[in-house]
PyMOL CGO cylinders between C-alpha atoms (Angstrom):
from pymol import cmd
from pymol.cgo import CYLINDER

trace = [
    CYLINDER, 25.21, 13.90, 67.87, 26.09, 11.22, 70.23, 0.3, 1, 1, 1, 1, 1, 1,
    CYLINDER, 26.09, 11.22, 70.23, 29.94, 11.47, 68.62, 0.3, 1, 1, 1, 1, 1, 1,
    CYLINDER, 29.94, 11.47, 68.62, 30.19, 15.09, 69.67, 0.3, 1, 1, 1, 1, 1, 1,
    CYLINDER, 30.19, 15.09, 69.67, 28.72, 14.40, 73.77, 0.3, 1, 1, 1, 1, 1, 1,
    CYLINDER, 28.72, 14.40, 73.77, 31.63, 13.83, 76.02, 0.3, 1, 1, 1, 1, 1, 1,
    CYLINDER, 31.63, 13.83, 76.02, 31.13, 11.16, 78.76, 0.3, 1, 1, 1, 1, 1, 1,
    CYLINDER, 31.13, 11.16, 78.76, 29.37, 13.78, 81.39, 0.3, 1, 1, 1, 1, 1, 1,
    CYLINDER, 29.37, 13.78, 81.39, 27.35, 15.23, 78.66, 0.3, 1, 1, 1, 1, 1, 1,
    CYLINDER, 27.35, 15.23, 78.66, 25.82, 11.78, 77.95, 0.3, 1, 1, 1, 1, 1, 1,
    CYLINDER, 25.82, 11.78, 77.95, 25.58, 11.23, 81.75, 0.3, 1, 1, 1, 1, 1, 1,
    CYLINDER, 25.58, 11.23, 81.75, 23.30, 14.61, 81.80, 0.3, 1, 1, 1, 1, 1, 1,
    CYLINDER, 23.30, 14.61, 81.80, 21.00, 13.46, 79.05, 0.3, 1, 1, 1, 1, 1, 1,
    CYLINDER, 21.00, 13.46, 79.05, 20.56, 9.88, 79.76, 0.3, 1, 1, 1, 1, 1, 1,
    CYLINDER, 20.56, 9.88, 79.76, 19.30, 10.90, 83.67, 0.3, 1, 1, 1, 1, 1, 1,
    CYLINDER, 19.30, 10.90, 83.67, 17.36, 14.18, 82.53, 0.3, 1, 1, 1, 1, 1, 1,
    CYLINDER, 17.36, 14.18, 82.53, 14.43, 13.99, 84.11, 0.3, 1, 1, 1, 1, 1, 1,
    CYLINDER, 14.43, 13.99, 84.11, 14.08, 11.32, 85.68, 0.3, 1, 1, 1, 1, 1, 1,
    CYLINDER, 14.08, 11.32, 85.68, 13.10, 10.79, 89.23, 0.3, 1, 1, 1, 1, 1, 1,
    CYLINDER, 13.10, 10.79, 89.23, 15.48, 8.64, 90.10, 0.3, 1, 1, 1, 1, 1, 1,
    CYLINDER, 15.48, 8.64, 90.10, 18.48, 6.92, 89.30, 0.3, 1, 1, 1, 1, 1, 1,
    CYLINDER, 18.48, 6.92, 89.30, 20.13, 3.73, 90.84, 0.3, 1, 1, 1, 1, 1, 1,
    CYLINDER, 20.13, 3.73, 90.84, 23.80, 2.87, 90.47, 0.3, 1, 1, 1, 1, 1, 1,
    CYLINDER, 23.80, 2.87, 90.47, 24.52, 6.25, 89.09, 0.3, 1, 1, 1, 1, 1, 1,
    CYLINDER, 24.52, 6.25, 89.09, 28.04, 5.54, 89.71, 0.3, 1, 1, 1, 1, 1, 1,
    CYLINDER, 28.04, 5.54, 89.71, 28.37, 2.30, 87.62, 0.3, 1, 1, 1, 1, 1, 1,
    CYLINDER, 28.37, 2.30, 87.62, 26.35, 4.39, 84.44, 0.3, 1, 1, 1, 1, 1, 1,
    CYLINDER, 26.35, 4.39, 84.44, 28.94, 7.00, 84.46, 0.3, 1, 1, 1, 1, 1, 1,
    CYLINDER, 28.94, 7.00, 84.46, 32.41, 4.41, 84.85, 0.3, 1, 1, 1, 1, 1, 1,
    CYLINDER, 32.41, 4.41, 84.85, 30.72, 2.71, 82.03, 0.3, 1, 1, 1, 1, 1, 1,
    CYLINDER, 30.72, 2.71, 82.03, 30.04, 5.58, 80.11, 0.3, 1, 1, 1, 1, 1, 1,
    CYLINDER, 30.04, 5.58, 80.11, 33.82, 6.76, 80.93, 0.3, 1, 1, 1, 1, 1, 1,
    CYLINDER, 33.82, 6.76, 80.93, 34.27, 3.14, 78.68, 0.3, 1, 1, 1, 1, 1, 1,
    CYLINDER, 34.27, 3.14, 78.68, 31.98, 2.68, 76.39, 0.3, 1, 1, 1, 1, 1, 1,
    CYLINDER, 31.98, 2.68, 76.39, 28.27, 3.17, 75.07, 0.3, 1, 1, 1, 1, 1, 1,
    CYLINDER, 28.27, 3.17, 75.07, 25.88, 2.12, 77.65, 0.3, 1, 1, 1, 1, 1, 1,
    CYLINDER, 25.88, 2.12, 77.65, 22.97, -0.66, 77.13, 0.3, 1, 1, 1, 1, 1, 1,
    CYLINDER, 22.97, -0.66, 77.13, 20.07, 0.32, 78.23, 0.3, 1, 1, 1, 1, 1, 1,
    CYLINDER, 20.07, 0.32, 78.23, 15.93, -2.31, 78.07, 0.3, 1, 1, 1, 1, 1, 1,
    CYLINDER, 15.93, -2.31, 78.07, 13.05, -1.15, 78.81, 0.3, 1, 1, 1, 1, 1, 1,
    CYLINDER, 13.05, -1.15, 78.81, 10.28, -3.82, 79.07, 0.3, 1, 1, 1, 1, 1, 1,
    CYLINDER, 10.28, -3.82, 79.07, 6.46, -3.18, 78.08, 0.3, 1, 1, 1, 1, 1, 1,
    CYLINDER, 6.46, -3.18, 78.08, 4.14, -5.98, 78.80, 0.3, 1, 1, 1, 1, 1, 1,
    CYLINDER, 4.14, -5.98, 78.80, 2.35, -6.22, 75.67, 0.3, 1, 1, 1, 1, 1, 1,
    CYLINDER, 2.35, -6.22, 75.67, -1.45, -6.04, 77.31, 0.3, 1, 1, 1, 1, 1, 1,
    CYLINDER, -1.45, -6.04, 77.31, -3.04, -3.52, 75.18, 0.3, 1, 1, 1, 1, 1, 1,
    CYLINDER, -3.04, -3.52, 75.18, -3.05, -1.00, 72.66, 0.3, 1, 1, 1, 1, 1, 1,
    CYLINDER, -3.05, -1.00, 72.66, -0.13, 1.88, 72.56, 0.3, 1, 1, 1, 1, 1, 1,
    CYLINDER, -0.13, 1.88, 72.56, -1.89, 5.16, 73.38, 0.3, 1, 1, 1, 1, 1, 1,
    CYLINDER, -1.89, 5.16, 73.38, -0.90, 8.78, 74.10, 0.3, 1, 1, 1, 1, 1, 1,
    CYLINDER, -0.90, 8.78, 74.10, 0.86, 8.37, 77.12, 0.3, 1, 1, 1, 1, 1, 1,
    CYLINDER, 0.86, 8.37, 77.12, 3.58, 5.59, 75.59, 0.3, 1, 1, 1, 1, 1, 1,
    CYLINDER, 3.58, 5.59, 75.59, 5.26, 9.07, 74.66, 0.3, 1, 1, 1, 1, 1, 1,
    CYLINDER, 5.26, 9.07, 74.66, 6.33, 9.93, 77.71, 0.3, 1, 1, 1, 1, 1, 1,
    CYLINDER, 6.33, 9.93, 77.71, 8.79, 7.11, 77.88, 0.3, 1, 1, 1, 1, 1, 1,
    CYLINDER, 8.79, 7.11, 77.88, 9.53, 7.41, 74.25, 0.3, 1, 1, 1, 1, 1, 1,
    CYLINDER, 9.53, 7.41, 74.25, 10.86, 10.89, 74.95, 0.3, 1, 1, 1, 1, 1, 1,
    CYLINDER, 10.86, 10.89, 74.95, 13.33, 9.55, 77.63, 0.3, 1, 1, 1, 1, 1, 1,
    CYLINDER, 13.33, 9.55, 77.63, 14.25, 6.65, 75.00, 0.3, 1, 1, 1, 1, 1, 1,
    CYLINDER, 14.25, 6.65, 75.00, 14.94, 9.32, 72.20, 0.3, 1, 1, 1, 1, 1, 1,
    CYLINDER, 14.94, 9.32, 72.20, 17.32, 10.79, 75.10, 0.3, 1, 1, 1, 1, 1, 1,
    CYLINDER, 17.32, 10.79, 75.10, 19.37, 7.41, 75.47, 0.3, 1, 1, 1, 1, 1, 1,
    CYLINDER, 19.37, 7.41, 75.47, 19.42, 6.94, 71.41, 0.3, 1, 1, 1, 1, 1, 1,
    CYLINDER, 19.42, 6.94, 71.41, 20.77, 10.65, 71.10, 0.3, 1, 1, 1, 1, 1, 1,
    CYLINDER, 20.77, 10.65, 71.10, 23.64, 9.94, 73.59, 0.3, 1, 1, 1, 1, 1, 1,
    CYLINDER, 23.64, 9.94, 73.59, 24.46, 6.99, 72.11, 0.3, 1, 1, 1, 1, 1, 1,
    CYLINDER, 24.46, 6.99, 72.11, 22.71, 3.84, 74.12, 0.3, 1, 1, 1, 1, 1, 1,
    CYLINDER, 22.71, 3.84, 74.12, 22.00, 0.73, 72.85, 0.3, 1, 1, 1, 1, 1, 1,
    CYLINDER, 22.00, 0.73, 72.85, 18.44, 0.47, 73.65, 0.3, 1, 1, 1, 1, 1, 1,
    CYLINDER, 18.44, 0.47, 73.65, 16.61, -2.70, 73.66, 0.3, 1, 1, 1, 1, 1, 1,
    CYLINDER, 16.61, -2.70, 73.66, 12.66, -2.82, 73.90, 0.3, 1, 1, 1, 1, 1, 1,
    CYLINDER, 12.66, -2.82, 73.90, 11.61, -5.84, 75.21, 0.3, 1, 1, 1, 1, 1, 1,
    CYLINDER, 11.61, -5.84, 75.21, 8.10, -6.80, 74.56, 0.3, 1, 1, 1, 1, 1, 1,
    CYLINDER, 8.10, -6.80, 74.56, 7.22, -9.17, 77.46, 0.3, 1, 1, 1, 1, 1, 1,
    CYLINDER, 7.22, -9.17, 77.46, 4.43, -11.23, 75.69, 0.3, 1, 1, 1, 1, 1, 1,
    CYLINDER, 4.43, -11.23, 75.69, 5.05, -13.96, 78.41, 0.3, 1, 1, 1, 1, 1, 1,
    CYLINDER, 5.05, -13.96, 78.41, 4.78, -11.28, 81.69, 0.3, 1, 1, 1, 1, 1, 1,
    CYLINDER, 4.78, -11.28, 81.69, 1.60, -10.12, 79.45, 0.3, 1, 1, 1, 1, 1, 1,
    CYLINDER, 1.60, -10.12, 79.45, -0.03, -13.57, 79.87, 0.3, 1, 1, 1, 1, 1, 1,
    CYLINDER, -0.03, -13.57, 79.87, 1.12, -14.24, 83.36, 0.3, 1, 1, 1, 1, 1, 1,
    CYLINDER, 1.12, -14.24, 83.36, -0.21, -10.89, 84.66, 0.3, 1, 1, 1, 1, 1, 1,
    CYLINDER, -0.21, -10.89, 84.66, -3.30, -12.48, 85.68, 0.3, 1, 1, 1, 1, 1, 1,
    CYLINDER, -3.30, -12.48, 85.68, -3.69, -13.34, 81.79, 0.3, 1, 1, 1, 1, 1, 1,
    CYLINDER, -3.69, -13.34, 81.79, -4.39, -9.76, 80.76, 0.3, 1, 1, 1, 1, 1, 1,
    CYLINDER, -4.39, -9.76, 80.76, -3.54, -10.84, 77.26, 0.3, 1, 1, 1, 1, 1, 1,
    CYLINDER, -3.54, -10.84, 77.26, -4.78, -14.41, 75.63, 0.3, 1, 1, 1, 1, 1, 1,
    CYLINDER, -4.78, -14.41, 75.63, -1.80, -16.56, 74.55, 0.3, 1, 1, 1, 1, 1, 1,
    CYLINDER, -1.80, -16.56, 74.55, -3.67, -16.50, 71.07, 0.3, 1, 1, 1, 1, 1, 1,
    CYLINDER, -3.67, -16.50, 71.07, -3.42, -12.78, 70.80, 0.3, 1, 1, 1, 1, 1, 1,
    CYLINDER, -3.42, -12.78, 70.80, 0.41, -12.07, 71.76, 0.3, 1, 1, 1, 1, 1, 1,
    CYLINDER, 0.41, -12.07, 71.76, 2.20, -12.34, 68.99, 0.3, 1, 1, 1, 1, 1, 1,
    CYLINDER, 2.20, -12.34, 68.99, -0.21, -9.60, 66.78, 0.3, 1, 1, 1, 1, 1, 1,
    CYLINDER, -0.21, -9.60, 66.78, 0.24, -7.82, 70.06, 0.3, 1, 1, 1, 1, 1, 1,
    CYLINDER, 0.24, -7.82, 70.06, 3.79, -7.30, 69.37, 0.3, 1, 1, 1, 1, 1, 1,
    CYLINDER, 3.79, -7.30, 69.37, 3.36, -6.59, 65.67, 0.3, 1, 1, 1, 1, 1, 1,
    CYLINDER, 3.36, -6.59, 65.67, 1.32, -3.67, 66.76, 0.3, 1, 1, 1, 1, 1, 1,
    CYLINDER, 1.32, -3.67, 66.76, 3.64, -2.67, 69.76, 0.3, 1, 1, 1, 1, 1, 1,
    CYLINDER, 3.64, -2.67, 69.76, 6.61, -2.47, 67.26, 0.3, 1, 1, 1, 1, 1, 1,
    CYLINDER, 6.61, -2.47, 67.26, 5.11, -0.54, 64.46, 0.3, 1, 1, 1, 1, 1, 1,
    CYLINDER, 5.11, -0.54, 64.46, 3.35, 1.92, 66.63, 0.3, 1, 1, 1, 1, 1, 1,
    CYLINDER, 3.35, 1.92, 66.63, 6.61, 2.59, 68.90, 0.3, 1, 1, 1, 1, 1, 1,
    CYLINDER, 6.61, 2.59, 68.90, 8.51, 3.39, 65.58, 0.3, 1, 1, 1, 1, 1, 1,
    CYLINDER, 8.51, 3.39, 65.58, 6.02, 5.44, 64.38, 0.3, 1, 1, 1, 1, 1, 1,
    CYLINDER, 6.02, 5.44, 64.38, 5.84, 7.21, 67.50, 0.3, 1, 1, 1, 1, 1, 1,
    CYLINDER, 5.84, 7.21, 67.50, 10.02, 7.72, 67.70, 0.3, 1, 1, 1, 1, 1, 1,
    CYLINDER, 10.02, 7.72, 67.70, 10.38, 8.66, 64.23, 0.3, 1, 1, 1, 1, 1, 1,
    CYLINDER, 10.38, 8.66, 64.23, 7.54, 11.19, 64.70, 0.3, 1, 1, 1, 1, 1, 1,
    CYLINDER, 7.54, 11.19, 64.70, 10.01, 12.84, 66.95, 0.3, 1, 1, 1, 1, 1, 1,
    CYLINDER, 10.01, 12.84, 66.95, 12.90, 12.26, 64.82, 0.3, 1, 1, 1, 1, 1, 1,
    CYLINDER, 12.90, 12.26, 64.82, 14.86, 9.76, 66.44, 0.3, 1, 1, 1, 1, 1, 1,
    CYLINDER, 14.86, 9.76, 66.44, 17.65, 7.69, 65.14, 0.3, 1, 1, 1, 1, 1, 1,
    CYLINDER, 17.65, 7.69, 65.14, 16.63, 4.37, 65.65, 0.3, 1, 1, 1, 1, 1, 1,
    CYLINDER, 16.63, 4.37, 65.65, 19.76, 2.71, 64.41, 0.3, 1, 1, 1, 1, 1, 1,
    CYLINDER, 19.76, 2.71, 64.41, 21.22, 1.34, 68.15, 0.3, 1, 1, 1, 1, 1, 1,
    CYLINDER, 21.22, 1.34, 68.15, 17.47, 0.14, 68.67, 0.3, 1, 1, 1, 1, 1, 1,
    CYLINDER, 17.47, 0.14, 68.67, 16.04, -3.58, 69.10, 0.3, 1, 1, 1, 1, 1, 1,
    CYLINDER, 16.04, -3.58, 69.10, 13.40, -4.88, 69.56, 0.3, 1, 1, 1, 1, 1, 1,
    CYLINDER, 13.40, -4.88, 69.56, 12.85, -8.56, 71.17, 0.3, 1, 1, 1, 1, 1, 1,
    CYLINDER, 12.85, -8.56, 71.17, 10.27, -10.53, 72.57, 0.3, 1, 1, 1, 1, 1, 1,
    CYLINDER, 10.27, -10.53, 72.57, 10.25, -12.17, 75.72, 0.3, 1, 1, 1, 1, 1, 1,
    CYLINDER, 10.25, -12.17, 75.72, 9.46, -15.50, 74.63, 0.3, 1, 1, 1, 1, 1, 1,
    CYLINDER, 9.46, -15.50, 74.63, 12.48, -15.52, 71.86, 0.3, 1, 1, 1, 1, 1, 1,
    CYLINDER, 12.48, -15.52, 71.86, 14.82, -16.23, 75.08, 0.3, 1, 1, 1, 1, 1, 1,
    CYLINDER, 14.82, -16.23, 75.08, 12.06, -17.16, 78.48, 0.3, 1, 1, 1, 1, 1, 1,
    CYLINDER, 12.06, -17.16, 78.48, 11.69, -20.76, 76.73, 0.3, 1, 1, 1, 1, 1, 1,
    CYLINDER, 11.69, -20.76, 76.73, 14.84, -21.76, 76.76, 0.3, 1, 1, 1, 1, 1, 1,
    CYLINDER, 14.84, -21.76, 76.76, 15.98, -24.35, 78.43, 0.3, 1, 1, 1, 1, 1, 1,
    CYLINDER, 15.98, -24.35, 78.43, 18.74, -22.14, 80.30, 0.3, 1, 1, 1, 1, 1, 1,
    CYLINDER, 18.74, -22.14, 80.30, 16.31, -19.76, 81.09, 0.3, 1, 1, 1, 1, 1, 1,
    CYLINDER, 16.31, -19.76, 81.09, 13.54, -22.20, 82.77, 0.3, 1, 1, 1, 1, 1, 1,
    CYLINDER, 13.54, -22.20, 82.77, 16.60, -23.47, 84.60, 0.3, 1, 1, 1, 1, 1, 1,
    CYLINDER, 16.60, -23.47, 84.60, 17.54, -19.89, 86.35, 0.3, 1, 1, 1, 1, 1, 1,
    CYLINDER, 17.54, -19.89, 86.35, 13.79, -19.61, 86.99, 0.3, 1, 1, 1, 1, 1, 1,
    CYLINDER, 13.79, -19.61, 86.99, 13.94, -22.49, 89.00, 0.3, 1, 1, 1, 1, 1, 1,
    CYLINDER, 13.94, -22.49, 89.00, 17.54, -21.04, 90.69, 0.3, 1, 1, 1, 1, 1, 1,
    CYLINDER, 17.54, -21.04, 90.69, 15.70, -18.10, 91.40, 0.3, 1, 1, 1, 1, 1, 1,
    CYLINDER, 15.70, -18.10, 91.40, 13.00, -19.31, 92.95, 0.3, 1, 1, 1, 1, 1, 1,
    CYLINDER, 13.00, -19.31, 92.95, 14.77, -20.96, 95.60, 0.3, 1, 1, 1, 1, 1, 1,
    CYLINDER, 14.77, -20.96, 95.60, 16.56, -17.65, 96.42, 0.3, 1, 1, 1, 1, 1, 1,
    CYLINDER, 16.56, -17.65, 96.42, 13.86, -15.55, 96.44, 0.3, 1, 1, 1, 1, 1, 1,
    CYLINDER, 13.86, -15.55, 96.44, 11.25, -15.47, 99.60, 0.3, 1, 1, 1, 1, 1, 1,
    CYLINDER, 11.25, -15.47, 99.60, 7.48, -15.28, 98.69, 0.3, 1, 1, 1, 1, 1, 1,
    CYLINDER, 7.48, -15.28, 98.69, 7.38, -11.88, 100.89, 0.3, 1, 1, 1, 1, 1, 1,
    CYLINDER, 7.38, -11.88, 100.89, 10.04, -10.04, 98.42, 0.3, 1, 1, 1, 1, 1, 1,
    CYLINDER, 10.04, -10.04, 98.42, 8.76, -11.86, 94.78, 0.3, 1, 1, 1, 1, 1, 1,
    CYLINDER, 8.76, -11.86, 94.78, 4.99, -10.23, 96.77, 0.3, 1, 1, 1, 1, 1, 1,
    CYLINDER, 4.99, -10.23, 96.77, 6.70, -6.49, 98.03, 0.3, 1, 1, 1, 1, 1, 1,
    CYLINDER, 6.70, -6.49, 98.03, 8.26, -5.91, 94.19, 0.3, 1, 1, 1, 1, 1, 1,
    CYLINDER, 8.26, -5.91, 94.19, 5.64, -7.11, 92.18, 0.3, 1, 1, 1, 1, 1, 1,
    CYLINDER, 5.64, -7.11, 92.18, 2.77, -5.21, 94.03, 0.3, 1, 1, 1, 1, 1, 1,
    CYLINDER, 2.77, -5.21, 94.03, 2.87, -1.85, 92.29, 0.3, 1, 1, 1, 1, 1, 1,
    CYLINDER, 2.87, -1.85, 92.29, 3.21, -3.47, 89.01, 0.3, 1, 1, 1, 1, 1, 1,
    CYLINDER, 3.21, -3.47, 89.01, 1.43, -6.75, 89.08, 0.3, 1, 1, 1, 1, 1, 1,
    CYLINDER, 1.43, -6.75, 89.08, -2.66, -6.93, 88.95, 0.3, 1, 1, 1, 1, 1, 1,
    CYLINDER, -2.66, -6.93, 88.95, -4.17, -7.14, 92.61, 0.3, 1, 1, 1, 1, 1, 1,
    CYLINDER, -4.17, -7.14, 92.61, -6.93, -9.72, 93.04, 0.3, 1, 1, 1, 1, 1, 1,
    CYLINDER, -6.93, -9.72, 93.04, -8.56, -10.98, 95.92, 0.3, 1, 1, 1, 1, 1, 1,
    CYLINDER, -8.56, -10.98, 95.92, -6.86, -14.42, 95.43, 0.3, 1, 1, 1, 1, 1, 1,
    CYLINDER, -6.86, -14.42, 95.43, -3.21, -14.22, 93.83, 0.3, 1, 1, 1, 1, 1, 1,
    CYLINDER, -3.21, -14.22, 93.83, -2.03, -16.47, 90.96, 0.3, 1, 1, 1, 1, 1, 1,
    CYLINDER, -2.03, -16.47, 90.96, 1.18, -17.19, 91.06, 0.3, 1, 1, 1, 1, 1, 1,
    CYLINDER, 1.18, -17.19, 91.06, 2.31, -16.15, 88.13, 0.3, 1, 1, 1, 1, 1, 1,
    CYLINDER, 2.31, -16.15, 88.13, 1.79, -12.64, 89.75, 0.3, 1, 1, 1, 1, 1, 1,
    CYLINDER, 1.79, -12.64, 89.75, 4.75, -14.33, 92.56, 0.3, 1, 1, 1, 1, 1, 1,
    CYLINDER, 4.75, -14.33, 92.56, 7.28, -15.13, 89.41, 0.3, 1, 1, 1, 1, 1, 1,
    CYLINDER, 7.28, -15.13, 89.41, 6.73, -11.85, 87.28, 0.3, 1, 1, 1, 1, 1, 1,
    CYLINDER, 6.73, -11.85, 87.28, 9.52, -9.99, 89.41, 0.3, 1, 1, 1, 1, 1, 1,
    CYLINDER, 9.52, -9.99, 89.41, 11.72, -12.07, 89.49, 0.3, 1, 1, 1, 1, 1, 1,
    CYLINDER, 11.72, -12.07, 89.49, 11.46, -12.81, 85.80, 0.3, 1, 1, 1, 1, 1, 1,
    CYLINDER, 11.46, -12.81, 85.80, 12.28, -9.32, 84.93, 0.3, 1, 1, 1, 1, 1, 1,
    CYLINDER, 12.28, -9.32, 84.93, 14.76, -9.38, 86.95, 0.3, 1, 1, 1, 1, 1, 1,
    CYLINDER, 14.76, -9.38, 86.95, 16.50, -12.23, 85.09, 0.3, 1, 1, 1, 1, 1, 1,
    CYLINDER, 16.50, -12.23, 85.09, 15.56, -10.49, 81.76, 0.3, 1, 1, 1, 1, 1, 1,
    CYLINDER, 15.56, -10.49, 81.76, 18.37, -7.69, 82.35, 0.3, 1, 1, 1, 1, 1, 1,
    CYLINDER, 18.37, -7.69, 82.35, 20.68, -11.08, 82.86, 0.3, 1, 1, 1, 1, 1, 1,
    CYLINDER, 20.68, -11.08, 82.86, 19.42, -12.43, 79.50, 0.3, 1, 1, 1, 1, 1, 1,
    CYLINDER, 19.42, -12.43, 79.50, 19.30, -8.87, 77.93, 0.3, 1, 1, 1, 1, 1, 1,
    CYLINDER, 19.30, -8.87, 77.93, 23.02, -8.67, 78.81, 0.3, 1, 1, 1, 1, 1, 1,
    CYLINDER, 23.02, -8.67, 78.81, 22.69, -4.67, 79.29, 0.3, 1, 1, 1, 1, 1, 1,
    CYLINDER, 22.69, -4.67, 79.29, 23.40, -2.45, 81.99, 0.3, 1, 1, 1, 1, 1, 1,
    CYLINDER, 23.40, -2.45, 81.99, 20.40, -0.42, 83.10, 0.3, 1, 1, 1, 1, 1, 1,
    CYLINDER, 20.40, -0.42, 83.10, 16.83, -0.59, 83.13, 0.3, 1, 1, 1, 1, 1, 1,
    CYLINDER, 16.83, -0.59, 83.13, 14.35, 1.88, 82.51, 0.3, 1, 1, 1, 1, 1, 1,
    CYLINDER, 14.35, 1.88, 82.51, 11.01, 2.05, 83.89, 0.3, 1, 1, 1, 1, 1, 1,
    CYLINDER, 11.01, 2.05, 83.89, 8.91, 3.64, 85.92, 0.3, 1, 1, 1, 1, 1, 1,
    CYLINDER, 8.91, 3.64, 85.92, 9.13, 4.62, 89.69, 0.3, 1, 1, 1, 1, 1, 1,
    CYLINDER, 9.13, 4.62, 89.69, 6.43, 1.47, 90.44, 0.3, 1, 1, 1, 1, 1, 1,
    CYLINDER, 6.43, 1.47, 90.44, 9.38, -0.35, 88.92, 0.3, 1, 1, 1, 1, 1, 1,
    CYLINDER, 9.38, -0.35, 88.92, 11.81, 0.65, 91.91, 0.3, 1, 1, 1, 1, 1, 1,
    CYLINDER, 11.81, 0.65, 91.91, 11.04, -2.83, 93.71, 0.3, 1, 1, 1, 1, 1, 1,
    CYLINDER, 11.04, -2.83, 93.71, 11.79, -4.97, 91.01, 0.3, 1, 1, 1, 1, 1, 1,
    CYLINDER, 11.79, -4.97, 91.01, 14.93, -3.14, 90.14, 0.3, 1, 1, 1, 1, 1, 1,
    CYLINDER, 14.93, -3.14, 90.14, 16.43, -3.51, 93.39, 0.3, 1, 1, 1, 1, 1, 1,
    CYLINDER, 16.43, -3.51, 93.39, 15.42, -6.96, 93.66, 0.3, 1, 1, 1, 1, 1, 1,
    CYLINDER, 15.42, -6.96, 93.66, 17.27, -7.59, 90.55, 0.3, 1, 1, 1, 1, 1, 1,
    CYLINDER, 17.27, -7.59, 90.55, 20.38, -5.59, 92.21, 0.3, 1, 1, 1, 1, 1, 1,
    CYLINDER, 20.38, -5.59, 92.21, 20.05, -7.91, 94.71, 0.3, 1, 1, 1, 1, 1, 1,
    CYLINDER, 20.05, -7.91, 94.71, 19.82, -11.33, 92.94, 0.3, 1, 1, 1, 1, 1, 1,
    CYLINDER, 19.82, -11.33, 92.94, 22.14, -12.97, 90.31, 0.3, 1, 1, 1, 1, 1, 1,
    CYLINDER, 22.14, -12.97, 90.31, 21.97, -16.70, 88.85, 0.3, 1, 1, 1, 1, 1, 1,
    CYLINDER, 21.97, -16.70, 88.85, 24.28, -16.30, 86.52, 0.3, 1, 1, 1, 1, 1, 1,
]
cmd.load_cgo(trace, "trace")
């Protein structure tokens, strides 16, 4: 299908509805060039319900216009989000996570042959990434890592700060991803534009 959608045509059914859209300019020069890369990230916390489908149905959208999609399953983010998931559990966690989300895509007959999956901790280890985490944090002010983690990050009476480095982590993980766009929900909007905003690399 993707073969048949010219460049505008793609652009139409990679934003369908969606709320918003930042750098819509830079998704259709790319598109104008080639297929576009698109992550999105799910913290691996709990169990996949019902409502994972609403996102699926936007990624089945990027897969039938011809994006490379990436799901990142942030196993790490999941244990420094005020350790909603033991360290013990996260790697069944993202067993589960991948079968389920195939299930769930194929259900709705998607191609799945331009998607990956990866987990956060295959790259957030590294000794290049611990590195840029420490770059980061020396361009980042505690007031902004607070204002674009705090519709996504657990809100307790007395912070961890873990909750402080989650943003900015995702925002390196589009670095490390190397892709173009990330999807995510509108309490996502903070983070994304802090990651607009900083670069390490």
């Amino acid at each position: 299908m993707a073969d048949q959608l010219s460049p505008e045509e793609k652009f139409q059914l990679i934003t369908r509805n969606l709320q918003e859209v930042l750098g819509e300019e830079k998704v259709k020069q790319i598109l104008q060039e080639r297929e576009l890369k698109v992550y999105w990230g799910t913290a691996t916390t709990g169990k996949p319900h019902v409502a994972y489908f609403v996102p699926m149905s936007k990624i089945a959208d990027f897969l039938r216009a011809g994006c490379e999609v990436t799901i990142l399953f942030a196993d790490l983010h999941a244990y420094l989000d005020n350790m909603k998931a033991p360290w013990e559990l996260l790697e069944l966690r993202v067993k589960y996570y991948e079968q389920v989300i195939k299930a769930m895509l194929e259900s709705i007959g998607v191609p799945l042959e331009k998607l990956h999956f990866i987990k956060g901790t295959d790259f957030q280890l590294s000794r290049e990434y611990t590195l840029d985490v420490y770059r980061l944090s020396s361009m980042v002010t505690e007031h902004d890592a607070k204002k674009a983690g705090a519709e996504v990050v657990k809100q307790v009476e007395h912070p961890l700060l873990s909750g402080l480095l989650y943003p900015g982590l995702q925002a390196l993980d589009e670095e490390y991803l190397k892709v173009d766009a990330q999807f995510g929900g509108v309490d996502q909007r903070k983070i994304f534009t802090l990651a607009e905003k900083v670069h390490v690399s």
